[in-house]
LUMMARZA-819442 format. One record per residue (C-alpha): x, y, z; residue number from 1. Coordinates in nm, 3 decimals. Each point is the difference from the previous one (the first is absolute). Last residue first. Example, Ala and Ser with C-alpha at 12.3 -4.5 7.8 and 13.67 -1.06 7.14 Angstrom:
! residues 2
> 1.367 / -0.106 / 0.714 / 2 .
> -0.137 / -0.344 / 0.066 / 1 .
This chain:
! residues 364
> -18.454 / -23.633 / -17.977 / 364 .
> -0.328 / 0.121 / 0.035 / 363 .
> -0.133 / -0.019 / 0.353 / 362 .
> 0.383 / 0.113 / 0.170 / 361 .
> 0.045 / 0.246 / -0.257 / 360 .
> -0.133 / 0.350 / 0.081 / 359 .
> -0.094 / -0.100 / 0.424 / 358 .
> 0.320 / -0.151 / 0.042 / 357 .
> 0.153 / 0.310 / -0.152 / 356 .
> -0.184 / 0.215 / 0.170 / 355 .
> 0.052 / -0.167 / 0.405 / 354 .
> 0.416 / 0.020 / -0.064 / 353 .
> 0.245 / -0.279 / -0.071 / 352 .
> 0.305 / 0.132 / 0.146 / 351 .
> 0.313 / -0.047 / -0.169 / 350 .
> 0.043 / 0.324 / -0.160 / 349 .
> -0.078 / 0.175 / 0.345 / 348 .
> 0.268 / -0.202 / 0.183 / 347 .
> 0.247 / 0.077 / -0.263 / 346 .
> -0.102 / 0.360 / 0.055 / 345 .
> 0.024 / 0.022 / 0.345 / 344 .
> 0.326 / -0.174 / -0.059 / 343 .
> 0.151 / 0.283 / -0.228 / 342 .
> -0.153 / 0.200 / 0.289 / 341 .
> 0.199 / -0.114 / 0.254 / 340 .
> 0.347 / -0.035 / -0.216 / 339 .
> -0.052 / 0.383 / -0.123 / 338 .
> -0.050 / 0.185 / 0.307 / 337 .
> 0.305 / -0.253 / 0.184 / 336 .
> 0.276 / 0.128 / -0.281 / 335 .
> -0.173 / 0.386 / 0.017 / 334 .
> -0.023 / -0.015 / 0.368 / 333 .
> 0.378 / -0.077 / 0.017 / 332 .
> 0.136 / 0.128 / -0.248 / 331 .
> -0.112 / 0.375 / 0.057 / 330 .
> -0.326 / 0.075 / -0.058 / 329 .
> 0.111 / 0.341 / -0.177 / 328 .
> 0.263 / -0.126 / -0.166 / 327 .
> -0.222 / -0.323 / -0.131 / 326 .
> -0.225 / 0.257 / -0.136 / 325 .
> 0.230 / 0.219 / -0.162 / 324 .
> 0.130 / -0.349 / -0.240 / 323 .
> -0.296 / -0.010 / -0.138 / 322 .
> -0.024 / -0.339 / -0.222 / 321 .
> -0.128 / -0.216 / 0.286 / 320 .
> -0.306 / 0.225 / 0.131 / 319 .
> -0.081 / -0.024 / -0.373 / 318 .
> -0.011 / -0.382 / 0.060 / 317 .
> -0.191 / -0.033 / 0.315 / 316 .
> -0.263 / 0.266 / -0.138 / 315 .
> -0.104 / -0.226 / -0.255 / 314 .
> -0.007 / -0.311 / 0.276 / 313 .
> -0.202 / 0.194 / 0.204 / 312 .
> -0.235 / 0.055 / -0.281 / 311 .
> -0.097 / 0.239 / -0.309 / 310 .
> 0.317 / 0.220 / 0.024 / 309 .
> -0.099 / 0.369 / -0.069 / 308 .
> -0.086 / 0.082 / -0.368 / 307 .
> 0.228 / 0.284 / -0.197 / 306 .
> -0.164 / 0.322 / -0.117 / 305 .
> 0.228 / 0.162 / -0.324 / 304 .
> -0.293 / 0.266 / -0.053 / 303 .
> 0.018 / -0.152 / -0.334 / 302 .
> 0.040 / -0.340 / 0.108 / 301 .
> -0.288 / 0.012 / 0.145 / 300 .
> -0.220 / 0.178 / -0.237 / 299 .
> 0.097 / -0.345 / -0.274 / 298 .
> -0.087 / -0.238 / 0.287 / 297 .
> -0.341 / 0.149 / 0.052 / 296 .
> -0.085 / 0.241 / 0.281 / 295 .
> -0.322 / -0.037 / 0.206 / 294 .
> 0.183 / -0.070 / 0.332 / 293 .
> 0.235 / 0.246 / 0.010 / 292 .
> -0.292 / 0.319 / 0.014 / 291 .
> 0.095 / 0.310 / -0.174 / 290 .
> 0.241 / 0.279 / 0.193 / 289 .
> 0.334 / -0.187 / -0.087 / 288 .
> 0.289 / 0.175 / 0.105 / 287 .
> 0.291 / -0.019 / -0.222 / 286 .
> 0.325 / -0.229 / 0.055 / 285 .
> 0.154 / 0.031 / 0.337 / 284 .
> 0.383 / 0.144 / -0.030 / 283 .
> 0.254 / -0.144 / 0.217 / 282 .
> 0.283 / 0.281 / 0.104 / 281 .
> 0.221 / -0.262 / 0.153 / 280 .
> 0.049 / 0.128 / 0.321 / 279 .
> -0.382 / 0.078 / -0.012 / 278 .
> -0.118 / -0.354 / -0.121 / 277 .
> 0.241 / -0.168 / 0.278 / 276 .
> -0.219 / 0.181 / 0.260 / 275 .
> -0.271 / -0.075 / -0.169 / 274 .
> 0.078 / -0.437 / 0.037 / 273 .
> 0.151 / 0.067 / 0.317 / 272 .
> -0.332 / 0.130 / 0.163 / 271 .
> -0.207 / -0.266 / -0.175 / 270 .
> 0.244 / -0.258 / 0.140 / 269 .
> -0.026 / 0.148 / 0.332 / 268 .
> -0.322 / 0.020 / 0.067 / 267 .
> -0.082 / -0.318 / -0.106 / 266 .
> 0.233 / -0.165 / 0.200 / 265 .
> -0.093 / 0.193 / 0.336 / 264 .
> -0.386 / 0.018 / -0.125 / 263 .
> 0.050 / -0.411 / -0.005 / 262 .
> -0.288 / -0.081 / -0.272 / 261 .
> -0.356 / -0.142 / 0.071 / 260 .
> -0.131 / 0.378 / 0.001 / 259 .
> 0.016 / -0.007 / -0.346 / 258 .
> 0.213 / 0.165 / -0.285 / 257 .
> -0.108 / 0.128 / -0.345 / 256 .
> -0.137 / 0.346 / 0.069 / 255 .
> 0.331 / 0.234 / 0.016 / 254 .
> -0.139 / 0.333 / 0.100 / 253 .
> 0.236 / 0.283 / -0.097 / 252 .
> 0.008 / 0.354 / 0.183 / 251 .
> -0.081 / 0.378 / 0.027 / 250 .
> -0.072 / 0.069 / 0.334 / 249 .
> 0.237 / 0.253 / 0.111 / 248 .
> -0.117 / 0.233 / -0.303 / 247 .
> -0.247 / -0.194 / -0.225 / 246 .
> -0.318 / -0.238 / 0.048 / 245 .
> -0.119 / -0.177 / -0.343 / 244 .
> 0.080 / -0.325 / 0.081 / 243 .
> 0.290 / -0.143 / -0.222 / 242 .
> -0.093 / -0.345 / -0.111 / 241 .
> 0.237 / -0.293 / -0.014 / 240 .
> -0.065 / -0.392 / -0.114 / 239 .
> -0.275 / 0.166 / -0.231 / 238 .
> -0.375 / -0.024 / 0.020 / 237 .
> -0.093 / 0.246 / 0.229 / 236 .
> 0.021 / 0.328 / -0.240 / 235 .
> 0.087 / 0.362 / 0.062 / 234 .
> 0.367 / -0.005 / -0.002 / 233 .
> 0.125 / -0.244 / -0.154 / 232 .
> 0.233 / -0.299 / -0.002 / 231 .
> 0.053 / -0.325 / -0.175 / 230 .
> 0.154 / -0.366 / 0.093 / 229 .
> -0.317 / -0.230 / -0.094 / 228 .
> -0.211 / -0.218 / 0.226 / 227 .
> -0.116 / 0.235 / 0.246 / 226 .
> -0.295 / -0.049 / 0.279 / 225 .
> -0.339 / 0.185 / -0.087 / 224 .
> -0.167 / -0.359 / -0.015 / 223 .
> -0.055 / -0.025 / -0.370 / 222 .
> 0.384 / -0.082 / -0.130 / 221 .
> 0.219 / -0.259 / 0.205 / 220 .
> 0.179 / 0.031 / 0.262 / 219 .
> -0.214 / -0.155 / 0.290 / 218 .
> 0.041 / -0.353 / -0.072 / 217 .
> 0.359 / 0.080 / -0.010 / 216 .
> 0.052 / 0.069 / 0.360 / 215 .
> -0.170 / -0.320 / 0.085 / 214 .
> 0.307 / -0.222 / -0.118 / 213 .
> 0.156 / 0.248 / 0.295 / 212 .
> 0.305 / 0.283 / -0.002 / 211 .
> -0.143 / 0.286 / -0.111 / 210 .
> 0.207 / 0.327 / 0.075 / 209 .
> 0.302 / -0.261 / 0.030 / 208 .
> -0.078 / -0.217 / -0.359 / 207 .
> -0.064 / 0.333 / -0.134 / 206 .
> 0.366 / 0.121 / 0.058 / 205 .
> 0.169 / -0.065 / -0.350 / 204 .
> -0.314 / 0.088 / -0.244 / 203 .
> 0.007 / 0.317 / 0.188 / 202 .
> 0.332 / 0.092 / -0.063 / 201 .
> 0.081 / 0.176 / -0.318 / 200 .
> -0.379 / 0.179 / 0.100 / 199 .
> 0.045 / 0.090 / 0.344 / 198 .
> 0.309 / 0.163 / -0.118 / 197 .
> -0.166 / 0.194 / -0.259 / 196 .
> -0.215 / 0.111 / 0.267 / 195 .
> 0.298 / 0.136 / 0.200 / 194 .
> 0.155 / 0.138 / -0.286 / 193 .
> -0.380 / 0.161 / -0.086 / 192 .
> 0.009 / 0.135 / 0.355 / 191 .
> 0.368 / 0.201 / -0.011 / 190 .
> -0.096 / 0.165 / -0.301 / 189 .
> -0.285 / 0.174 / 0.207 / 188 .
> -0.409 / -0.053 / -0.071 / 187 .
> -0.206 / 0.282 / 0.053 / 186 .
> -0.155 / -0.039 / -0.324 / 185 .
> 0.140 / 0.301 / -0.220 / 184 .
> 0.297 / -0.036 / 0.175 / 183 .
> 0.103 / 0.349 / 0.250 / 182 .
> -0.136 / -0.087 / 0.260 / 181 .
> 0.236 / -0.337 / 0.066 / 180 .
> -0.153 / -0.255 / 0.204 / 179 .
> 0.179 / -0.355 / 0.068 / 178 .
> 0.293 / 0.122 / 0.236 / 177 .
> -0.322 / 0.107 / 0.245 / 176 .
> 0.183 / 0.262 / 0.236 / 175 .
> -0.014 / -0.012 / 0.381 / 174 .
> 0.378 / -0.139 / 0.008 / 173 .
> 0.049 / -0.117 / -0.350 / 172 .
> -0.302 / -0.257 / -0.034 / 171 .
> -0.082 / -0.313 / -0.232 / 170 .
> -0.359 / -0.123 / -0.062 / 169 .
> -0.153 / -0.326 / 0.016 / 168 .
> -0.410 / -0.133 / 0.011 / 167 .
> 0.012 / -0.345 / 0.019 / 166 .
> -0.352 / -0.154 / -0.118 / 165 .
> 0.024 / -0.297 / 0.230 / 164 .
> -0.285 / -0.253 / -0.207 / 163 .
> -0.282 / -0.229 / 0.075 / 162 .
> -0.182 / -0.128 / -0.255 / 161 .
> -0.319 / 0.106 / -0.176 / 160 .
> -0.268 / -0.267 / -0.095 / 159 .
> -0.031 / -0.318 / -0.232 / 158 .
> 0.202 / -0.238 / 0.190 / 157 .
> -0.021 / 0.038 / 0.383 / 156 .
> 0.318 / -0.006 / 0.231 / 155 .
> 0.210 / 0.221 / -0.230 / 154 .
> 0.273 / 0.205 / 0.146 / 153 .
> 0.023 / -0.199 / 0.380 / 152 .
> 0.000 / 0.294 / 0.242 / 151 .
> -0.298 / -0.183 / 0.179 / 150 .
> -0.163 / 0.090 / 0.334 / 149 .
> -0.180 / -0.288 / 0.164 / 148 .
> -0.327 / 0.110 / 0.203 / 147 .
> -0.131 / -0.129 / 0.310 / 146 .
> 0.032 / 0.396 / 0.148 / 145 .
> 0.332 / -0.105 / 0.219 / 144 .
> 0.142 / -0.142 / -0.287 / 143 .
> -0.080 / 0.348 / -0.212 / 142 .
> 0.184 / 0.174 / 0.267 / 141 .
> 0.315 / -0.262 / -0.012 / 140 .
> -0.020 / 0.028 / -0.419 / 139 .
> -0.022 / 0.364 / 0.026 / 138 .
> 0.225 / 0.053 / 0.297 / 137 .
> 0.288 / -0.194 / -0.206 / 136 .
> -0.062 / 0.126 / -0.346 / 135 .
> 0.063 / 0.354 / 0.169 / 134 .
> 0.344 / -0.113 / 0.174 / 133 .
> 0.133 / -0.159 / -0.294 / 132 .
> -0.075 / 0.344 / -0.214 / 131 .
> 0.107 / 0.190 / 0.285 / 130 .
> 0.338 / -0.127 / -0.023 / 129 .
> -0.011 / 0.071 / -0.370 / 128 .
> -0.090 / 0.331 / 0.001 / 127 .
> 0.244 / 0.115 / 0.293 / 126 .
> 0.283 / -0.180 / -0.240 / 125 .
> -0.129 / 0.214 / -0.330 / 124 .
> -0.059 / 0.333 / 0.165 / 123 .
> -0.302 / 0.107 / 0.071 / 122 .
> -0.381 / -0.084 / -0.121 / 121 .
> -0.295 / 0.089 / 0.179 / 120 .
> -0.253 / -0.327 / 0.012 / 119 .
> -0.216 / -0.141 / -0.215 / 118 .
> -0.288 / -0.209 / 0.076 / 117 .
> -0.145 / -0.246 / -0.330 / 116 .
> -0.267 / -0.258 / 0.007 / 115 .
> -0.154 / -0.308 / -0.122 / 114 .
> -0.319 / -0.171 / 0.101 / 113 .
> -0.138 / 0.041 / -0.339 / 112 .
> 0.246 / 0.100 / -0.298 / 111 .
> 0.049 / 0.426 / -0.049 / 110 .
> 0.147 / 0.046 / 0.317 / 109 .
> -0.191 / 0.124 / 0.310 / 108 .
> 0.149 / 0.331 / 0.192 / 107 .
> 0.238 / 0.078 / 0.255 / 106 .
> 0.242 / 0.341 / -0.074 / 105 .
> 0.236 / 0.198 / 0.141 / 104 .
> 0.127 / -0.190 / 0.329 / 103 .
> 0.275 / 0.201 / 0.162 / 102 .
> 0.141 / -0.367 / 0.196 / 101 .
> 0.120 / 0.060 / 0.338 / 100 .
> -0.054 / -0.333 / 0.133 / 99 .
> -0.364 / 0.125 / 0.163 / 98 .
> -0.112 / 0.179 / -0.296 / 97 .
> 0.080 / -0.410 / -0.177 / 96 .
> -0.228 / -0.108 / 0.288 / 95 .
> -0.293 / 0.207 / -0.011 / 94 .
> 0.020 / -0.048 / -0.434 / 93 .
> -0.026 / -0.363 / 0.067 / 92 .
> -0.282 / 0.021 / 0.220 / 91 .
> -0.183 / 0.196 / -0.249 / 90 .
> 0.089 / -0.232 / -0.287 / 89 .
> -0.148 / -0.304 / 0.251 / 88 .
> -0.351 / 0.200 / 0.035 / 87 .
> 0.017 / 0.022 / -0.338 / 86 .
> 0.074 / -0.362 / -0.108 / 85 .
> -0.349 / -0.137 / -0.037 / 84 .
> -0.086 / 0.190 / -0.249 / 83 .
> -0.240 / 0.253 / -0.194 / 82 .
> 0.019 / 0.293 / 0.260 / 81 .
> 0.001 / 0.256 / -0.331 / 80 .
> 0.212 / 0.219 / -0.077 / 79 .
> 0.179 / -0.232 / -0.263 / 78 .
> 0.326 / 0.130 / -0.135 / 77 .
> 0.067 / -0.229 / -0.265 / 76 .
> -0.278 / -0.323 / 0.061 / 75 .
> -0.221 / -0.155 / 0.276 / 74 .
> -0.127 / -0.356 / -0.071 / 73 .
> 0.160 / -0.128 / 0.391 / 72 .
> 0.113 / -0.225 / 0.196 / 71 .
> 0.074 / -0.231 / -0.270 / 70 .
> 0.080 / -0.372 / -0.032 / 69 .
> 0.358 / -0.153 / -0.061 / 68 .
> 0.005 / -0.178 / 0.345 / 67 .
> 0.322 / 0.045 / 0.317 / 66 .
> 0.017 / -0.299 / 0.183 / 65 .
> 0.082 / -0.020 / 0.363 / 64 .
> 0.067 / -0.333 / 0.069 / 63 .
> 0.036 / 0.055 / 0.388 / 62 .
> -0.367 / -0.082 / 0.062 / 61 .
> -0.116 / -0.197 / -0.313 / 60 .
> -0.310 / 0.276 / -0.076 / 59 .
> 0.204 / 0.325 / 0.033 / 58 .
> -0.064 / 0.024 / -0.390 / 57 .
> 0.135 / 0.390 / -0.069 / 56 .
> -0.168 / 0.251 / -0.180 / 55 .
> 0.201 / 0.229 / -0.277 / 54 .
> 0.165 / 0.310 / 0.016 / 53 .
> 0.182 / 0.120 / -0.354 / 52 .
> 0.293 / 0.232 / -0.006 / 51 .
> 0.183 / 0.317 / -0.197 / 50 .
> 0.221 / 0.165 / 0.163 / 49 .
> 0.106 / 0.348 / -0.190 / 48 .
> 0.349 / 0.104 / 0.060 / 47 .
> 0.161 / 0.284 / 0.116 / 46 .
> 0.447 / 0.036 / -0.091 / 45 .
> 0.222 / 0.267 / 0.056 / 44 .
> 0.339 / -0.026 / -0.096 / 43 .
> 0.270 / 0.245 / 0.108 / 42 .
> 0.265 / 0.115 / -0.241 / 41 .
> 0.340 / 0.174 / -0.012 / 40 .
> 0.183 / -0.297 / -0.192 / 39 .
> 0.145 / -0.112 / 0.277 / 38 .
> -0.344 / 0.028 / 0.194 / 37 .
> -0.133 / -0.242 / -0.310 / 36 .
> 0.293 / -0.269 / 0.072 / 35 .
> -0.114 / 0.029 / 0.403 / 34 .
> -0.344 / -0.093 / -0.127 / 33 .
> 0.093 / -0.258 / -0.208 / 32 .
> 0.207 / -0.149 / 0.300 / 31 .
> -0.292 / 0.045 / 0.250 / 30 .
> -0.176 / -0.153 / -0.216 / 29 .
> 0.176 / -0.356 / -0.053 / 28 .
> 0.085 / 0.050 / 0.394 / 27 .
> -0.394 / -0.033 / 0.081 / 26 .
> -0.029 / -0.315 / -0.195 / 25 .
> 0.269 / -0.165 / 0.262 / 24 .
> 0.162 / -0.315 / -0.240 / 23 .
> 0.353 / 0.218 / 0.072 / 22 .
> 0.003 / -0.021 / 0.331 / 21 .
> 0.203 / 0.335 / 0.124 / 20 .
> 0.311 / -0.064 / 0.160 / 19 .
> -0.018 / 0.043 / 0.401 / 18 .
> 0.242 / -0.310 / 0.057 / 17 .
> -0.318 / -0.168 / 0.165 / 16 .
> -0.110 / 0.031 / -0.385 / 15 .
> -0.283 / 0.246 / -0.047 / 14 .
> -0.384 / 0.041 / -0.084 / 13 .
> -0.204 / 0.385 / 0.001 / 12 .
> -0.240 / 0.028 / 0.250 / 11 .
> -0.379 / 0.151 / -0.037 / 10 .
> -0.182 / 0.036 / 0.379 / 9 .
> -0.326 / -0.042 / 0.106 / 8 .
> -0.090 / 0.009 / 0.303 / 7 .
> -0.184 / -0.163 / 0.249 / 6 .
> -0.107 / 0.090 / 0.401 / 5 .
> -0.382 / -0.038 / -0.133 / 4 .
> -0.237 / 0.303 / 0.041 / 3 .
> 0.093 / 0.181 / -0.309 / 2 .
> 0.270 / -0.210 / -0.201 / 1 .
């Protein structure tokens, strides 16, 4: 840290007898990634962090309260000085330059007061360790500011979420495994397995790339955030769109996950999940260039597009019935995943919330 004697510094967790701890996130990727090496494979992973900076109440002196009103009416890619959070951005951006972080982009998000910096992306475990370290100087930065920094998915009904578009690609040596020049689209044989993977699995691991009750409040159709398990190329509706770059940057984004999620975790069981398409040779069905949303039940099941689990709970249960999942976690962060957010649930179900008192309290 510039002009403080601090540093920051990413362990991994052992036993005294120097075994590795087997609830350490960090380990669940590092194994993936040592699986893909074995296979001849690096995995390179950028993400797009998607967040929402509100005012705080410092009125009840230590009670810091963060409140749900806007700092802004700005919207995608605003030039304009329209907030109260630019001076803050700036001061983010000074700090991330001084961590070492190749930032490529800041701009305003499509919903006032939220916002989007990306960063270069690298390999999957240097992605993820950044990851924790960049949500940590924005939210301390933003602190410093008066502001509270939110990665929660859907603070505000009736606008845009927050989402961690994850951008993956697989390399052999300085070669992109998922380009091929001589396909009519770029795309190689070894990228549709790896989609194709995604796709067996993706039902499985969305309780881990969106792990809240507020996850699901943001997966649903309107909000540019997918509800349905398609692909395409040029179109921002499905769960996976290929941007249009080729050569070393051809790629898949994966759209459903948040920034609430582990990026160890998440990481890992994404990683698996196309890793396990390629050894099996998983086909994706076809691309769909029209937009997801305004297809009928009939055109769905013609392009053979499958919905992604509607709640935690949902996602619970598919995460139950894939048995590549619980490999990948291991059994124990897959056995203590699932009992803490079975209860999260349970807690949710039980809760009588503000709406409903406010829907039938009067009449009934």
């Amino acid at each position: 840290l510039k002009g403080y004697n601090e540093a920051f510094v990413v362990c991994d967790v052992y036993y005294p007898n120097g075994k590795r701890f087997e609830g350490d996130p960090r380990f669940i990727l590092q194994r993936v990634q040592e699986k893909a090496q074995k296979m001849g494979y690096i995995p390179m992973v950028g993400v797009e962090a998607e967040f929402f900076l509100f005012p705080l109440d410092t009125t009840n002196g230590f009670n810091v309260m963060p409140l749900l009103e806007h700092t802004d009416c700005g919207g995608y890619f605003d030039m304009l000085s329209l907030d109260a959070a630019e001076e803050v951005k700036l001061d983010i951006l000074k700090k991330l330059e001084e961590f070492g972080f190749e930032v490529e982009a800041l701009h305003h998000e499509v919903a006032p007061s939220q916002h989007e910096i990306d960063f270069k992306y690298s390999d999957a475990l240097t992605t993820a360790d950044r990851l924790l370290l960049f949500k940590m100087i924005v939210k301390t930065v933003a602190l410093k500011h008066g502001l509270h920094a939110t990665f929660l998915p859907k603070p505000i009904k009736g606008i845009n979420g927050s989402g961690l578009h994850m951008h993956q690609s697989l390399f052999k040596g300085e070669i992109n495994a998922f380009f091929d020049m001589k396909s009519s689209n770029g795309i190689s044989e070894t990228m549709l397995n790896y989609i194709g993977g995604i796709f067996r699995h993706v039902k499985g691991f969305t309780a881990v790339t969106n792990p809240l009750v507020n996850s699901y409040k943001r997966l649903v159709p309107g909000y540019e955030a997918p509800a349905y398990v398609s692909w395409g190329e040029h179109n921002r509706s499905p769960l996976i769109r290929i941007p249009a770059k080729r050569g070393n940057s051809t790629r898949i984004e994966l759209r459903s996950p948040d920034p609430s999620c582990n990026p160890y975790l998440a990481f890992a069981v994404i990683i698996n999940s196309g890793l396990d398409g390629i050894i099996n040779k998983a086909q994706p069905p076809k691309p769909v260039d029209i937009n997801v949303y305004e297809l009928d039940d009939q055109m769905m099941k013609k392009y053979k597009i499958e919905k992604l689990p509607a709640n935690l709970y949902e996602a619970l249960v598919e995460m139950q019935k894939d048995s590549l999942i619980k490999e990948t976690l291991g059994e124990h962060i897959y056995t203590n995943f699932i009992n803490a957010k079975l209860k999260e649930w349970k807690d949710y179900s039980t809760e009588i919330t503000p709406w409903e008192l406010e829907k039938y309290f009067k009449i009934y």
